[in-house]
DRENDREN-59127 format. One line per 2 residues: for each residue x, y, z of N, C-alpha, C, CB. Coordinates in steps of 0.05 Angstrom, whole numbers, plus 5000, padded with zeros to 4 digits. Last residue first. Glycine has a CB too. Layout:
% residues N
X,Y,Z,X,Y,Z,X,Y,Z,X,Y,Z; ...
This chain:
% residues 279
6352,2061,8486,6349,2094,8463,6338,2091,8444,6373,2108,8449; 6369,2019,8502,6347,2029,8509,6332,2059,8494,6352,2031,8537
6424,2011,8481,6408,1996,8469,6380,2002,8477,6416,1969,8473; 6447,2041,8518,6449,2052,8486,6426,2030,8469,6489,2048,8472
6445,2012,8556,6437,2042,8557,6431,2049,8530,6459,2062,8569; 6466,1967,8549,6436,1965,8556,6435,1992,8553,6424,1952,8586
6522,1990,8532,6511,1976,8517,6488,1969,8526,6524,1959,8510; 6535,2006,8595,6535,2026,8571,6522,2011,8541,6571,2036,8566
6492,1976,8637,6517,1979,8629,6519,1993,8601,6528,1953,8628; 6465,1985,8693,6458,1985,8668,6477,1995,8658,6436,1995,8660
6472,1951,8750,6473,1971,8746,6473,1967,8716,6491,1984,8760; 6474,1895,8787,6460,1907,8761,6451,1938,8755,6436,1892,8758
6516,1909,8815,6525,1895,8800,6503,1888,8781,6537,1876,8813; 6503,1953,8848,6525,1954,8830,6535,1920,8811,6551,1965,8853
6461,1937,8885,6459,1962,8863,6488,1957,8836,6467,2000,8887; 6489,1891,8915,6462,1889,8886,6458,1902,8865,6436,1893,8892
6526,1928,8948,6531,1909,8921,6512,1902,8897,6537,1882,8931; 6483,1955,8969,6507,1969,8946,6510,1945,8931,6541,1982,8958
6460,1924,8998,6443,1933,8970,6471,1951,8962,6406,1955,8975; 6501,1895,9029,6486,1889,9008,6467,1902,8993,6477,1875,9014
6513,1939,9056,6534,1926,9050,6514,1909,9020,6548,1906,9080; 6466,1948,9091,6484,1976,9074,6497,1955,9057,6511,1999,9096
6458,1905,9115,6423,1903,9088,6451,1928,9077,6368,1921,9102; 6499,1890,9144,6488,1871,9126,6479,1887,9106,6468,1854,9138
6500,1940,9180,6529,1938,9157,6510,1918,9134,6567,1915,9175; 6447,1919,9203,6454,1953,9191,6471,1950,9169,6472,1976,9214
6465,1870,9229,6439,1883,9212,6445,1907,9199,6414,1891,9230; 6500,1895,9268,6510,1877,9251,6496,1873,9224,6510,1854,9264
6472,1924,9302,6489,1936,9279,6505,1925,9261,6504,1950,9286; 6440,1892,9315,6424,1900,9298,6448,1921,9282,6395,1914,9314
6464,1853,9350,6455,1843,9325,6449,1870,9301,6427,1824,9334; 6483,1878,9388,6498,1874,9379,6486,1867,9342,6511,1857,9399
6431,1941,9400,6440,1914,9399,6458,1910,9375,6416,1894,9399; 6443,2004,9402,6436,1986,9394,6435,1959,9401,6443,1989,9380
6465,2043,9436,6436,2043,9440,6428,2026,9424,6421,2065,9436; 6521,2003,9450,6513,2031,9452,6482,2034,9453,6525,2046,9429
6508,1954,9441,6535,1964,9431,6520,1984,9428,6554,1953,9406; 6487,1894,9477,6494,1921,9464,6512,1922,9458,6493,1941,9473
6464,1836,9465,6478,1837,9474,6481,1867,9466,6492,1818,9470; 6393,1813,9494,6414,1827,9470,6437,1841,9490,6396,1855,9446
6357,1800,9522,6385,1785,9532,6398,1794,9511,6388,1751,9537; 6302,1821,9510,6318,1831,9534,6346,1827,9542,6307,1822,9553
6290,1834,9446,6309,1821,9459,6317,1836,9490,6334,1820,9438; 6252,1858,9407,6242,1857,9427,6259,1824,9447,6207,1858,9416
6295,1884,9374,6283,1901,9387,6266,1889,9415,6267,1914,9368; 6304,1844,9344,6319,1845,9370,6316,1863,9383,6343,1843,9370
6273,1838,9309,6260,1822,9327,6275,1832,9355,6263,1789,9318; 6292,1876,9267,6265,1886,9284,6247,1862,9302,6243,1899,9259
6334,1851,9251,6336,1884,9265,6314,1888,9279,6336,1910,9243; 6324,1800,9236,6329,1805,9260,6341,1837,9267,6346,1783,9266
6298,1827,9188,6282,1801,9204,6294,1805,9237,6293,1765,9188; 6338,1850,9162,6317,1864,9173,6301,1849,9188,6303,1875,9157
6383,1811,9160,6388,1828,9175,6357,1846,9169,6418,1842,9169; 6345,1767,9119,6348,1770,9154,6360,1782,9160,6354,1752,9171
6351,1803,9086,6319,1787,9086,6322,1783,9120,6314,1747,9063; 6407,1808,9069,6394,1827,9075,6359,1817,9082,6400,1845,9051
6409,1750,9061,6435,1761,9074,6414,1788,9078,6470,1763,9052; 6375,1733,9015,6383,1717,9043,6395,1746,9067,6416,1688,9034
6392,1767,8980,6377,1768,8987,6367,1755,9008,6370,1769,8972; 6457,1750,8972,6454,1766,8976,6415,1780,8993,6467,1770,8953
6440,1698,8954,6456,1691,8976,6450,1736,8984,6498,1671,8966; 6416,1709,8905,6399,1689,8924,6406,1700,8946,6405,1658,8924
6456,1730,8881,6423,1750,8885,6409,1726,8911,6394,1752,8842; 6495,1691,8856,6501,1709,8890,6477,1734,8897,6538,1731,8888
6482,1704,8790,6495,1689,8812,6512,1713,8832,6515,1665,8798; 6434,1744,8774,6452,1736,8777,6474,1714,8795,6451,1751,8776
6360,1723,8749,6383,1727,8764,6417,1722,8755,6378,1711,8785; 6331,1705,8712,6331,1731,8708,6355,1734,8730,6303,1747,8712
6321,1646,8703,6338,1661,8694,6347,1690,8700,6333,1658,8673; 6300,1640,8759,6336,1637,8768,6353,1653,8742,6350,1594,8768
6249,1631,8779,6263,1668,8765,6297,1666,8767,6252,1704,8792; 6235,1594,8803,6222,1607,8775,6231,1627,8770,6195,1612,8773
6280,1576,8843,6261,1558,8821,6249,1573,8796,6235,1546,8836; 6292,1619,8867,6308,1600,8860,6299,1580,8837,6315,1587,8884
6240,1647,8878,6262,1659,8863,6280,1641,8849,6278,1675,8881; 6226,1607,8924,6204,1606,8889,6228,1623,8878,6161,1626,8884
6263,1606,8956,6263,1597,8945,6253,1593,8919,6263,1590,8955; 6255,1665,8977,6281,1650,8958,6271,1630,8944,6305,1637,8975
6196,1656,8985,6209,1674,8980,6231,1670,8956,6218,1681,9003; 6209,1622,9027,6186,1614,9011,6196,1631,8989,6153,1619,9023
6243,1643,9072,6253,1616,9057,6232,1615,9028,6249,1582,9081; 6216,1697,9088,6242,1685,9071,6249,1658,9051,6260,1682,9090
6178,1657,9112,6167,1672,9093,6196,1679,9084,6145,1695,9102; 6222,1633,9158,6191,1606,9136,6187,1625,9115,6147,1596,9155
6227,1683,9179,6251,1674,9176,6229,1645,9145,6270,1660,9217; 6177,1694,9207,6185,1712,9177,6209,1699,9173,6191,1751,9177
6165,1657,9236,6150,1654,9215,6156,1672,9194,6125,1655,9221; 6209,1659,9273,6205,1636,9261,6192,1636,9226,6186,1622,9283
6201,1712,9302,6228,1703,9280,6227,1678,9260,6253,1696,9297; 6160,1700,9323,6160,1719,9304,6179,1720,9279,6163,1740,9316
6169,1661,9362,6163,1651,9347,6158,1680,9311,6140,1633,9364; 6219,1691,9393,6220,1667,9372,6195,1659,9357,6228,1643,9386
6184,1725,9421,6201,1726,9401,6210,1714,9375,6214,1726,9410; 6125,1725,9448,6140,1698,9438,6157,1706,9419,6123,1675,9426
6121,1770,9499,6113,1770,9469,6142,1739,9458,6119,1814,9450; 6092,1742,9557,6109,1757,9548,6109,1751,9514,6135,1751,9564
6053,1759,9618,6047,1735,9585,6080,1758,9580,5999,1741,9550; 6042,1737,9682,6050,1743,9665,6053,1734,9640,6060,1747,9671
6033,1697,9728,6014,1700,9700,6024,1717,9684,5986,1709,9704; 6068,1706,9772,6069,1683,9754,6048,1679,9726,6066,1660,9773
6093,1777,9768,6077,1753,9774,6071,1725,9764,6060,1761,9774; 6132,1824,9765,6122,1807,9745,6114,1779,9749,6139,1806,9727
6135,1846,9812,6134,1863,9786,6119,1842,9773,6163,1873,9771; 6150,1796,9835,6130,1817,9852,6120,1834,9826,6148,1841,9878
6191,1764,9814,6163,1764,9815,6136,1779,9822,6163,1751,9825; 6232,1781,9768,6223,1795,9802,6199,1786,9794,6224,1835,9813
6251,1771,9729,6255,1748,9754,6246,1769,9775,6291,1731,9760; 6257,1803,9696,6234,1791,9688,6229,1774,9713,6235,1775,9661
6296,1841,9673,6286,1843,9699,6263,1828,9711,6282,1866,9701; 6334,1777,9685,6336,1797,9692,6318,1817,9668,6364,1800,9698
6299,1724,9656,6321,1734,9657,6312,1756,9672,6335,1738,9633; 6267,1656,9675,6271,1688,9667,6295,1696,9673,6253,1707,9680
6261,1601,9683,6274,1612,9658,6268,1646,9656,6260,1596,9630; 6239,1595,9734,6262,1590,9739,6274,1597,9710,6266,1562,9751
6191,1622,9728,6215,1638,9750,6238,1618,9744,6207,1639,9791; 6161,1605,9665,6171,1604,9696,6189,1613,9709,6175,1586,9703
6130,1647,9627,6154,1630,9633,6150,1627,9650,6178,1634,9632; 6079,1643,9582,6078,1652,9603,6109,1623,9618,6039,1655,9615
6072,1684,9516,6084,1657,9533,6079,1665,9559,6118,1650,9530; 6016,1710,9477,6033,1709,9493,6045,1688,9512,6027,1724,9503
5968,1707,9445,5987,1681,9443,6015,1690,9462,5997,1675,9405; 5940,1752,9463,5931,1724,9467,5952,1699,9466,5910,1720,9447
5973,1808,9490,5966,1789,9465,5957,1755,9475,5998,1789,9441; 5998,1835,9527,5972,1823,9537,5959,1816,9524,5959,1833,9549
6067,1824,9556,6050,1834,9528,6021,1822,9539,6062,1816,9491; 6137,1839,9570,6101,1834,9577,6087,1841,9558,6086,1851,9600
6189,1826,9529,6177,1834,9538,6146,1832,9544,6185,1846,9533; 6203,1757,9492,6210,1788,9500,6188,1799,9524,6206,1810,9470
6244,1702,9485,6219,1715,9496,6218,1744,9491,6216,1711,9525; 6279,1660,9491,6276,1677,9461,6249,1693,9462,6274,1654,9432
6252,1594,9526,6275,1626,9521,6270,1638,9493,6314,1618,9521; 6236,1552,9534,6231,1570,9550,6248,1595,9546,6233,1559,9573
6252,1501,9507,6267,1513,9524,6262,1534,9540,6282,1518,9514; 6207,1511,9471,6213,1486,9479,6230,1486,9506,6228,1472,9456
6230,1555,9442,6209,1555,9449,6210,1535,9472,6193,1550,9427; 6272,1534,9412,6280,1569,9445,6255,1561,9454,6281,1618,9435
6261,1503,9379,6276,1493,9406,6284,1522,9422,6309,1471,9398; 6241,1531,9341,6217,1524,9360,6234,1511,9383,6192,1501,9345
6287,1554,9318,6266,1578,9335,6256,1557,9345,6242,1602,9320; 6291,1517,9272,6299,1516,9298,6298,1533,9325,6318,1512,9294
6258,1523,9236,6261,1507,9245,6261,1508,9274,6276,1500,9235; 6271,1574,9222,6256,1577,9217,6249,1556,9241,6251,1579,9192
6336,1558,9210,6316,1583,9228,6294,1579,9239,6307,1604,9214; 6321,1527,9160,6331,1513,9183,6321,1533,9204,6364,1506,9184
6300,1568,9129,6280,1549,9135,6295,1538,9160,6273,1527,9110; 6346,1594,9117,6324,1615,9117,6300,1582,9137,6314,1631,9071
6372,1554,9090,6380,1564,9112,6361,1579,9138,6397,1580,9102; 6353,1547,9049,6344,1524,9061,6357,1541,9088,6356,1489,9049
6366,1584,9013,6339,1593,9027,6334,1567,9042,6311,1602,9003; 6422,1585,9005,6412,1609,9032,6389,1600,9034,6410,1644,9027
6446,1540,8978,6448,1537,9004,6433,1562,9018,6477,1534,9012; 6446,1569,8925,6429,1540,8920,6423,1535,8961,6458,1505,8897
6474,1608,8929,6457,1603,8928,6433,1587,8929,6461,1608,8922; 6532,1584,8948,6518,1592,8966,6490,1602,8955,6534,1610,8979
6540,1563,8889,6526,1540,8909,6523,1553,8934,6543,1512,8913; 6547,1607,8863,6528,1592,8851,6514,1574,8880,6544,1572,8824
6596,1628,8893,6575,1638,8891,6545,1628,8889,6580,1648,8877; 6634,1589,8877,6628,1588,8906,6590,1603,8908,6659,1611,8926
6637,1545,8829,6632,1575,8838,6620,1574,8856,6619,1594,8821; 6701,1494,8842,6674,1509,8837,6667,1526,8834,6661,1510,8845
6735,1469,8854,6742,1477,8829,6710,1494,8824,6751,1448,8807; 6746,1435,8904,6730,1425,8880,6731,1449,8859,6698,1416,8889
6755,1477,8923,6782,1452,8929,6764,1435,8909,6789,1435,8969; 6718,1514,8933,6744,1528,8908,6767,1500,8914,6764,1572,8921
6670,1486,8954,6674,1488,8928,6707,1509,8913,6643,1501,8922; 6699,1481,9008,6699,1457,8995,6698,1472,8957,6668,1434,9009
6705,1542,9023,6733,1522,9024,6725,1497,9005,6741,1510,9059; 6649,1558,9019,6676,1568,9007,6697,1546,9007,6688,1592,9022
6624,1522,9062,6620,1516,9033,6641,1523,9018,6598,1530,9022; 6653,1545,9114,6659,1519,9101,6652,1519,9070,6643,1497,9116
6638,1600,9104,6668,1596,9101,6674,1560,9089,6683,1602,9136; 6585,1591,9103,6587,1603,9090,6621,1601,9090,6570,1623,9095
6595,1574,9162,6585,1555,9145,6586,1566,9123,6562,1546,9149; 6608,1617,9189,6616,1588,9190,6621,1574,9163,6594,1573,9205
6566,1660,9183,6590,1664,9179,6612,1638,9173,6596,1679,9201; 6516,1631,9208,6526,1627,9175,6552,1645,9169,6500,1639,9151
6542,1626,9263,6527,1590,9252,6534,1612,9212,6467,1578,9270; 6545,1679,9268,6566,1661,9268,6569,1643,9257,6571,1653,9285
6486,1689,9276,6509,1708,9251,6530,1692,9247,6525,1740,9261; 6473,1669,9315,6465,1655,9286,6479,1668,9268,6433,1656,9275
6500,1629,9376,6504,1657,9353,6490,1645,9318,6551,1667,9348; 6491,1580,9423,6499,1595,9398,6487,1609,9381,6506,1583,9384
6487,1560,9472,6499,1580,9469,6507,1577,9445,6517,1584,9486; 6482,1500,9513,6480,1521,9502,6496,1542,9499,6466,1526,9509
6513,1460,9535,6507,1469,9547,6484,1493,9547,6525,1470,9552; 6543,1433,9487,6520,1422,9493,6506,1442,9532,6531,1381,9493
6586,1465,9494,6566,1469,9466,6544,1456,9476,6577,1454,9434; 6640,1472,9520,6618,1456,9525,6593,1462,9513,6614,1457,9550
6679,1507,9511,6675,1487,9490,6651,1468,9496,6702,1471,9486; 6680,1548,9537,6679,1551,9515,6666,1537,9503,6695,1554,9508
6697,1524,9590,6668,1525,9582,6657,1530,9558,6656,1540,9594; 6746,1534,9596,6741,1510,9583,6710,1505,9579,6755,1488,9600
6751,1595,9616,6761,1586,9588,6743,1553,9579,6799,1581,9592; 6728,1621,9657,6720,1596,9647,6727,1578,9627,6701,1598,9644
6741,1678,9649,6745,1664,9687,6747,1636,9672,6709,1667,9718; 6721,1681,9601,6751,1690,9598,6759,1676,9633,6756,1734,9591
6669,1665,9600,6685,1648,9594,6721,1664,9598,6673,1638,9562; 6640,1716,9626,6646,1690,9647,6672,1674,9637,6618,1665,9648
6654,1758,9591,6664,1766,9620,6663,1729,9631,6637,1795,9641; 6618,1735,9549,6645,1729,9545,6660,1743,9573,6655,1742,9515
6570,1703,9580,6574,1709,9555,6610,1712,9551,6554,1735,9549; 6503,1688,9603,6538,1681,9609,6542,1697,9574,6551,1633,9614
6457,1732,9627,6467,1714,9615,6488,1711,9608,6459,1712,9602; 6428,1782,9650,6447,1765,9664,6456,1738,9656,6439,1762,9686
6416,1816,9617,6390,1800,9621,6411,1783,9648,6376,1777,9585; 6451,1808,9554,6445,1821,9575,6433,1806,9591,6433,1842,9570
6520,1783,9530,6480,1788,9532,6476,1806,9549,6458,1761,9545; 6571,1795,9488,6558,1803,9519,6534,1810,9526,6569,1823,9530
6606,1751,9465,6591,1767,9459,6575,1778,9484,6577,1757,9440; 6642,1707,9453,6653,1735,9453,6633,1754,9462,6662,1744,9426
6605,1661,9455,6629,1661,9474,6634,1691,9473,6657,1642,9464; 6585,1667,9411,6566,1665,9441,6590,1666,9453,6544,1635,9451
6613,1668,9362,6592,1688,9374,6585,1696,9395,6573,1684,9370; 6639,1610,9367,6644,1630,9379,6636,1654,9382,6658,1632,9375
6593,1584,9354,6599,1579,9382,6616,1604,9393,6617,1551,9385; 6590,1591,9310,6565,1602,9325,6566,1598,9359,6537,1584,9313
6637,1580,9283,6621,1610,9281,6600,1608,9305,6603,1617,9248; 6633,1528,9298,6654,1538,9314,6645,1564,9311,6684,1532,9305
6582,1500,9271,6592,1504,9289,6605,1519,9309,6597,1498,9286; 6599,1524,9213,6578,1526,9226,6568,1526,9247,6570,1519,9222
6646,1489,9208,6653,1520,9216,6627,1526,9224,6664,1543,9190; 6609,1430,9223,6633,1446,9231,6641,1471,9234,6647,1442,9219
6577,1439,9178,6575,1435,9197,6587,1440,9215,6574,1422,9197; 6611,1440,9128,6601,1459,9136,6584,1463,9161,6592,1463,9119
6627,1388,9133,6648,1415,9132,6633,1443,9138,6663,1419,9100; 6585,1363,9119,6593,1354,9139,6618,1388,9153,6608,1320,9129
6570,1367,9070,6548,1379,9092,6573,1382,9116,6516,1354,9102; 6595,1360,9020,6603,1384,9031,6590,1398,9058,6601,1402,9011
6556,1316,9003,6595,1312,9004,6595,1337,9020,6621,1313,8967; 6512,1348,8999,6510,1321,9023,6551,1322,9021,6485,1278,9005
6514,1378,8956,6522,1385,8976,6519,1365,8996,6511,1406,8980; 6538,1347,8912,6564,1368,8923,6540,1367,8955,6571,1413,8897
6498,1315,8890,6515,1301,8908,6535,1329,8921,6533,1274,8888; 6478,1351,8845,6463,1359,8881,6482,1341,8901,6420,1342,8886
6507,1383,8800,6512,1360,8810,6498,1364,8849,6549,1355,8804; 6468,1428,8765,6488,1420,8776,6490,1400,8791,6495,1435,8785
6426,1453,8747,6437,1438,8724,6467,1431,8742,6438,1459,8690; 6396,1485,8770,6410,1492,8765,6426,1480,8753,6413,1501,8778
6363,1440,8804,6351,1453,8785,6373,1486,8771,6321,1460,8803; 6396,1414,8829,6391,1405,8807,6376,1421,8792,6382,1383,8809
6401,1461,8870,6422,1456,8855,6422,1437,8828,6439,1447,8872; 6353,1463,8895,6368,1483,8879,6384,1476,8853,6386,1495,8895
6355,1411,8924,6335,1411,8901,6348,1437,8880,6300,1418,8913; 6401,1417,8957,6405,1400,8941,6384,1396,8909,6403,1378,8961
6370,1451,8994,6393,1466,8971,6406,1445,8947,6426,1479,8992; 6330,1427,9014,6325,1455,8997,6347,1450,8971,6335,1488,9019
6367,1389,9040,6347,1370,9020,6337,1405,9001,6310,1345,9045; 6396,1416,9074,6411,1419,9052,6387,1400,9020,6448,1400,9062
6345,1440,9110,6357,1455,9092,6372,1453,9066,6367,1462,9102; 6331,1389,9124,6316,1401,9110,6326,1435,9088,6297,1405,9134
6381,1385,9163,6376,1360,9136,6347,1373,9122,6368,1319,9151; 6368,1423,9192,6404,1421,9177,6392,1409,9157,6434,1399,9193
6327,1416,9219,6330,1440,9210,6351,1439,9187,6337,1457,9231; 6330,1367,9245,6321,1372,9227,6321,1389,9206,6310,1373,9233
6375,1387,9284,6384,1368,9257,6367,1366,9248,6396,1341,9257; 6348,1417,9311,6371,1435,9296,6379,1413,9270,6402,1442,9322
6306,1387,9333,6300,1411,9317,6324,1422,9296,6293,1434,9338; 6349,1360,9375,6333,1348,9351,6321,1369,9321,6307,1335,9367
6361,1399,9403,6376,1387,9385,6373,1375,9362,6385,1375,9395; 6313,1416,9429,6335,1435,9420,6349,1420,9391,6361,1438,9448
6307,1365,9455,6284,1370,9434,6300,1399,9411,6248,1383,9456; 6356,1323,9465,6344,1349,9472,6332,1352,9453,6359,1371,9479
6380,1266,9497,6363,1277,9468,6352,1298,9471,6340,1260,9456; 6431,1247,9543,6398,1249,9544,6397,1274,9509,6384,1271,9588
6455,1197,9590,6457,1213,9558,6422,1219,9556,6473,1186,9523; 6464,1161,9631,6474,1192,9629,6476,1213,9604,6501,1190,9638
6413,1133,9589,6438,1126,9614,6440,1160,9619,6477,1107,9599; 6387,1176,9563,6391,1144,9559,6415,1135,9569,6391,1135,9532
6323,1205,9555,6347,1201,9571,6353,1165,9562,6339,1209,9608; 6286,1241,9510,6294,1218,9519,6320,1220,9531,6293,1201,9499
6275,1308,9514,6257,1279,9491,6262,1257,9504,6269,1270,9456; 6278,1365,9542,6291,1331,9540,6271,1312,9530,6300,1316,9570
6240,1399,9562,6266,1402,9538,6273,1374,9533,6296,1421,9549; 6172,1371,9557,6188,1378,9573,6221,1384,9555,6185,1355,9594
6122,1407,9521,6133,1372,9525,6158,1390,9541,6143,1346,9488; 6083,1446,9510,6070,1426,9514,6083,1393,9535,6065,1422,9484
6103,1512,9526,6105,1487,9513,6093,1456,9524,6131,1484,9511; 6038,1560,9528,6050,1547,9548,6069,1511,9536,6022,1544,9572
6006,1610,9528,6019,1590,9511,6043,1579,9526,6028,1602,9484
């Protein structure tokens, strides 16, 4: 499996359209068109979120930029030993380099800020916003593809990628070991299609079972859906960043799904009046 079209869509003067990029603003405007449907179907004003895209864009941004900056891949990929020599590389975004914990750490700050300056429940409308999120992902996995990255290890599965020497990482760039036929397991696209089965997920939740929920079950079920999604993709990450025998992600994964089923547990926990009323 081999991408079809080259990373660059169109050059136009010294400016050139990355298929990367393109994917990511699909991904964005399919997500908030999700969360905008949520939200009318929640009897709330859907103009909040197009007014509130833009902000959230932004921290969405800077979270995911700064992920990649701090964080230390492996594989021999830049990470935060180069930018501290490189400071001003930080900011060159269009270079690559961003963090998805960050991208909704971000953005999950932006929404916060707009709905409590509008008077809102923050909660309510990070629900209406996780399962389009779940889909942008989903989305935007196919620009690693496209790019030649988000690979894992040799595999002798049929839909295996086969990279070129010039997109491998350490130890994958020895050709001798690992020959130009080599297949490797398409990461991204694994992430893609359980990240699409999340979104399907939330979303029918969001639509046909909103009464039975609480506000922040969406955002919470988001939030633990992909720390197991990516606990058991970054297993097959050569450019994960560690932290001891884990990857950075996956203990980030860990606190996520711990952190959230307490809360879940505890906030429908059966309250002395359902107890007494079950007798």
């Amino acid at each position: 499996m081999i991408p079809p079209v080259d990373p660059i869509l169109v050059h136009f003067g010294p400016f050139a359209v990355h298929w990367y990029g393109l994917l990511i603003v699909t991904g964005i405007m399919l997500a908030a068109t999700s969360a905008a449907h949520l939200a009318r179907n929640a009897k709330e004003d859907p103009d909040h979120i197009w007014d509130m895209l833009l902000i959230v864009i932004i921290f969405g941004v800077i979270g995911a930029r700064a992920y990649h900056v701090f964080s230390r891949p492996a594989g021999g990929l830049i990470g935060w030993d180069y930018y501290q020599q490189n400071p001003l590389q930080a900011l060159y975004i269009w270079n690559g380099g961003l963090g998805i914990y960050g991208a909704v750490l971000g953005g999950a700050l932006g929404m916060f800020i707009y709905t409590r300056w509008h008077k809102l429940a923050p909660l309510k409308w990070l629900d209406c916003a996780a399962p389009g999120v779940a889909l942008g992902q989903a989305i935007g996995r196919w620009g690693n593809y496209i790019n030649r990255e988000l690979y894992g290890p040799p595999t002798e599965l049929p839909w295996g990628l086969r990279i070129p020497a010039a997109h491998r990482i350490m130890p994958y760039n020895d050709m001798t070991q690992y020959p130009p036929e080599t297949l490797f397991h398409p990461t991204f696209l694994y992430e893609s299609l359980a990240a699409l089965t999340l979104f399907l997920i939330l979303f029918w939740l969001g639509t046909k079972q909103s009464a039975r929920l609480k506000s922040g079950d969406i955002l919470i079920g988001y939030l633990v859906g992909y720390a197991i999604i990516r606990f058991f993709t970054e297993m097959l990450r050569p450019d994960a960043w560690q932290m001891g025998s884990l990857a950075a992600a996956q203990v980030f994964s860990l606190i996520i799904i711990g952190l959230g089923a307490i809360f879940f547990a505890l906030r429908h926990r059966p309250t002395t009046r359902n107890a007494e009323a079950g007798n």
